[in-house]
DODO-889140 format. One record per residue (C-alpha): residue number from 0; x, y, z negated. Coordinates in pm, whole numbers, plus 32768, in hexadecimal, padded with zeros to 4 digits. Layout:
<node bati="NUM" x="X" y="Y" z="Z"/>
...
This chain:
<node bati="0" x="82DF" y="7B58" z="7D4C"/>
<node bati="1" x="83F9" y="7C64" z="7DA8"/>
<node bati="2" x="8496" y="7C35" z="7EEA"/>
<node bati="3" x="85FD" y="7C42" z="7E48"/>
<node bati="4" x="86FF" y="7C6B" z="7F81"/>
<node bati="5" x="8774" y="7DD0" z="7EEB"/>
<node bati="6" x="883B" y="7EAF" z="7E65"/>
<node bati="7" x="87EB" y="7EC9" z="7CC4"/>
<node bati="8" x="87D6" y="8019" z="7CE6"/>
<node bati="9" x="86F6" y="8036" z="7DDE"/>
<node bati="10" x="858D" y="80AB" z="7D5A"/>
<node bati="11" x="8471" y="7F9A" z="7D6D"/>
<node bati="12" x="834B" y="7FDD" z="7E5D"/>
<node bati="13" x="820C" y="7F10" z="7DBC"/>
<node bati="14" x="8105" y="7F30" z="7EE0"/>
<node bati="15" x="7F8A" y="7EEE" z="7E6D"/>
<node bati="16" x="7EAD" y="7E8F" z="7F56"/>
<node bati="17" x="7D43" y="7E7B" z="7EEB"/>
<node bati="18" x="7C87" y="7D65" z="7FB4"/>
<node bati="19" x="7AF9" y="7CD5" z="7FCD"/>
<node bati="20" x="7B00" y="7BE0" z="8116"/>
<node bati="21" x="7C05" y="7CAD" z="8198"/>
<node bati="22" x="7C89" y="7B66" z="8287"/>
<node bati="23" x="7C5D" y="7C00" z="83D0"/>
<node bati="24" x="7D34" y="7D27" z="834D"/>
<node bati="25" x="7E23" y="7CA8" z="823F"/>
<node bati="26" x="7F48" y="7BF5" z="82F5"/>
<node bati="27" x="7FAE" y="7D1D" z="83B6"/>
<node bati="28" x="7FAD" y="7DD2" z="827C"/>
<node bati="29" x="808E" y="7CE6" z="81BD"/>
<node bati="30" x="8137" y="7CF8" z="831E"/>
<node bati="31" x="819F" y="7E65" z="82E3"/>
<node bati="32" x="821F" y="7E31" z="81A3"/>
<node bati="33" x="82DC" y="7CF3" z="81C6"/>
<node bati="34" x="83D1" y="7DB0" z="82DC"/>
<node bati="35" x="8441" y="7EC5" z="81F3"/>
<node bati="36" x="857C" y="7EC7" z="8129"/>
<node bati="37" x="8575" y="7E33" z="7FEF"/>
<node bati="38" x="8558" y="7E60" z="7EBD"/>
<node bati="39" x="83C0" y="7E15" z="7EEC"/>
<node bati="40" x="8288" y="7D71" z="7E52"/>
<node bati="41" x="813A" y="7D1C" z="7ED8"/>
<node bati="42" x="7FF9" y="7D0F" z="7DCB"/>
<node bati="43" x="7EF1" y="7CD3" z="7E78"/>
<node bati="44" x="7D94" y="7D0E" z="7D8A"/>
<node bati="45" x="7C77" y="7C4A" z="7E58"/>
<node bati="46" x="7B21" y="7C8B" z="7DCF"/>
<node bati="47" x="7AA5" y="7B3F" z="7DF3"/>
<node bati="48" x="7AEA" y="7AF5" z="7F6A"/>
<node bati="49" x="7A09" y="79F9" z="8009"/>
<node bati="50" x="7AC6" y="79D4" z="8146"/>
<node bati="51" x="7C39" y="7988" z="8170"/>
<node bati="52" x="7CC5" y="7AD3" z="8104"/>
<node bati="53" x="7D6B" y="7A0C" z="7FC0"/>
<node bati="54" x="7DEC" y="78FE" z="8096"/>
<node bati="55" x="7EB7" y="79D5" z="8167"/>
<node bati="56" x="7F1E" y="7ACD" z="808C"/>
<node bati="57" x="7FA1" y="79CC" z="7F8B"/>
<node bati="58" x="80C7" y="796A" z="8085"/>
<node bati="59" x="81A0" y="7A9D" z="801E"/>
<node bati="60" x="80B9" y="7B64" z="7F3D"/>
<node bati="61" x="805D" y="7B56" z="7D9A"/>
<node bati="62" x="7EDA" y="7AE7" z="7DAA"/>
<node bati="63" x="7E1B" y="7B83" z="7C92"/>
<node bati="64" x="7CB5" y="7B62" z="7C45"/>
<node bati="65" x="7BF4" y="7CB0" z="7C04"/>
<node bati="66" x="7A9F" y="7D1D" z="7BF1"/>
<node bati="67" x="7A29" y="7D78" z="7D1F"/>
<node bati="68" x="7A5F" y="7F38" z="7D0D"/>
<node bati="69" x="7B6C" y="7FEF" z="7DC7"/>
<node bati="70" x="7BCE" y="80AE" z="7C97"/>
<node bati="71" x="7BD1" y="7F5A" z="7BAA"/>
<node bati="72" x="7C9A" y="7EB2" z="7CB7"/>
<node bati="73" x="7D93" y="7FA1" z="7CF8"/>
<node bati="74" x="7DC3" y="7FEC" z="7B6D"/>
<node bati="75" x="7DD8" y="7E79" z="7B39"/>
<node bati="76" x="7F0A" y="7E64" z="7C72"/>
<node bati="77" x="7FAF" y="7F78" z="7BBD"/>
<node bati="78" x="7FBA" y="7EC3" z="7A66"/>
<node bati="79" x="8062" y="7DAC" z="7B10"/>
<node bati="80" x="812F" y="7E4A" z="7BB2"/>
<node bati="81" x="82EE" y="7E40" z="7B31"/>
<node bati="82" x="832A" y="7F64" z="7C37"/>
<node bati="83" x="83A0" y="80DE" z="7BEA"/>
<node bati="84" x="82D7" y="8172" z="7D0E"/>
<node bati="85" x="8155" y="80F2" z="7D75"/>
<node bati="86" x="80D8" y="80D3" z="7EB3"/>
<node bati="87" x="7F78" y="80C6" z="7EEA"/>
<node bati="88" x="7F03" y="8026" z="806D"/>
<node bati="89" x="7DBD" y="7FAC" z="80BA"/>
<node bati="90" x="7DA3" y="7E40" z="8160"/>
<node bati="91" x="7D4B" y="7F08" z="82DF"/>
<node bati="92" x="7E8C" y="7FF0" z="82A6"/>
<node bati="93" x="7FE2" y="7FB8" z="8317"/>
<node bati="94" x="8130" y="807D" z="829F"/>
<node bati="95" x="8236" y="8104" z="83A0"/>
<node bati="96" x="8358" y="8064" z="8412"/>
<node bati="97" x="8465" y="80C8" z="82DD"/>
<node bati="98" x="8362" y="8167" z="81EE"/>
<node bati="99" x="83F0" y="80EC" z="80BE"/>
<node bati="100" x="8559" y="816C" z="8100"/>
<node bati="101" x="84BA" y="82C8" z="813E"/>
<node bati="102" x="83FE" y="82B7" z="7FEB"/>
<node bati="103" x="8529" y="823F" z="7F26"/>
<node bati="104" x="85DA" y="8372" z="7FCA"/>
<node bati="105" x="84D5" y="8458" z="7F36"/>
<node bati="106" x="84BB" y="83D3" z="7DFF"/>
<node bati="107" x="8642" y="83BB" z="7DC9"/>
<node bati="108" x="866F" y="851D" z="7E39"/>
<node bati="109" x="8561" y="8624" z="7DC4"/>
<node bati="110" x="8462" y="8632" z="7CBF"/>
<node bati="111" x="8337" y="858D" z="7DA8"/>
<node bati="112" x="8274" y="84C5" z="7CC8"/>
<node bati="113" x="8144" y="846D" z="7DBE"/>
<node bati="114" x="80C8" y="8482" z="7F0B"/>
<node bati="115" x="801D" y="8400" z="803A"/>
<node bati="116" x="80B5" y="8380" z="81B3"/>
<node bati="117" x="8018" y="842B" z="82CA"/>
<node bati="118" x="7EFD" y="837C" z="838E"/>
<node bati="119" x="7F01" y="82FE" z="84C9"/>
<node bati="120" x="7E07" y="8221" z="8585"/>
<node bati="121" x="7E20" y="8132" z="8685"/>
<node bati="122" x="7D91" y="81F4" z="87E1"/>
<node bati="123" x="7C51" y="8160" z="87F0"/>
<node bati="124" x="7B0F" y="8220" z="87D7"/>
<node bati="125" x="7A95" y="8360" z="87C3"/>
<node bati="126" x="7A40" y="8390" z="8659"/>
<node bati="127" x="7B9C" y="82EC" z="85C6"/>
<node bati="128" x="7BF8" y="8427" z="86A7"/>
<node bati="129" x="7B26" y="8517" z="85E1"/>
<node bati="130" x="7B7D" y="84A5" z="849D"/>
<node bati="131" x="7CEE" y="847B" z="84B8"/>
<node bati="132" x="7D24" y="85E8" z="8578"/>
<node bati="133" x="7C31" y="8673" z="842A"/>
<node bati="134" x="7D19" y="85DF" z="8368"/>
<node bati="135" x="7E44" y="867C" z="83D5"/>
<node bati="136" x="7DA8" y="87D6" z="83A3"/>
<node bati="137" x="7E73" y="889A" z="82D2"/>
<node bati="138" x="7D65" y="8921" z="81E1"/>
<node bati="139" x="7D11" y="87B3" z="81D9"/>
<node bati="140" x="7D78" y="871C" z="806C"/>
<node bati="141" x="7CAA" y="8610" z="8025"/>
<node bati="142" x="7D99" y="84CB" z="7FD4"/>
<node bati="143" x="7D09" y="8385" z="807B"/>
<node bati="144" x="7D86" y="8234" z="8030"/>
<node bati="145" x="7D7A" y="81C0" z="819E"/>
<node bati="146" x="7EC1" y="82E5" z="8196"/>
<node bati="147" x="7F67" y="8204" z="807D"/>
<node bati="148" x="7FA2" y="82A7" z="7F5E"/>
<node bati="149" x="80F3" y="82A2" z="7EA2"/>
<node bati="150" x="8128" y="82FA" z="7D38"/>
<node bati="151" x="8263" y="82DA" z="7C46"/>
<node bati="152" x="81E9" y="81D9" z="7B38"/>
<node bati="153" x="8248" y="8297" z="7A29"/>
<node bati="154" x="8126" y="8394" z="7AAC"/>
<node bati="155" x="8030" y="82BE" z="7AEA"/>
């Protein structure tokens, strides 16, 4: 289901977010994506959610049914998906405030064909400290879903 208030041209962002009782985490998710600009789509591939991650997530998301496995899940999102650009987001992430203007920027002018959003935690706690200042190391190059990853579908 493609939130369709835009421009034809504009590319479409499919975000996949992976889920397994994710229902503490998942609205403010959906939340992020839901106040971008469209062109957009939500897949959401639950791994057989006992709790009410489903339930929420089916008010503005496509539910599919996956075997539980982050890799199988995300995969499975991606095959569902109509958009030109993916955009991987686990349940406990949120994206920025215009994030999918900025990618369709990229993508429209350059030759970027993936990436990842920086990370940035909530200030609470020592270690979510530790690991997000590690992160932004520059020698640091490990890619992280809980960064989002974004790749042109025609890569993938």
């Amino acid at each position: 289901m493609i939130n369709s208030n835009h421009s034809s041209t504009a590319l479409i962002c499919s975000v996949v977010i992976p889920t397994y009782n994710e229902g503490a985490y998942i609205q403010a998710a959906l939340d992020s994506v839901r106040v971008q600009s469209p062109p957009w789509e939500i897949i959401v591939a639950d791994g057989a959610s006992t709790d009410e991650t489903c339930q929420i997530a089916s008010s503005c998301a496509k539910v599919i049914q996956v075997v539980r496995g982050r890799a199988r899940q995300l995969n499975a999102g991606a095959n569902m998906a109509e958009g030109e650009l993916l955009v991987f987001l686990h349940a406990d992430s949120r994206l920025p405030p215009g994030a999918l203007d900025h990618l369709r920027r990229l993508f429209n002018h350059g030759s970027l064909e993936a990436g990842i959003f920086a990370l940035k935690f909530d200030p609470t706690g020592f270690w979510p400290s530790i690991y997000a200042a590690c992160a932004r190391l520059p020698w640091h190059r490990l890619c992280f879903g809980d960064r989002g990853i974004f790749i042109r579908r025609d890569v993938f």
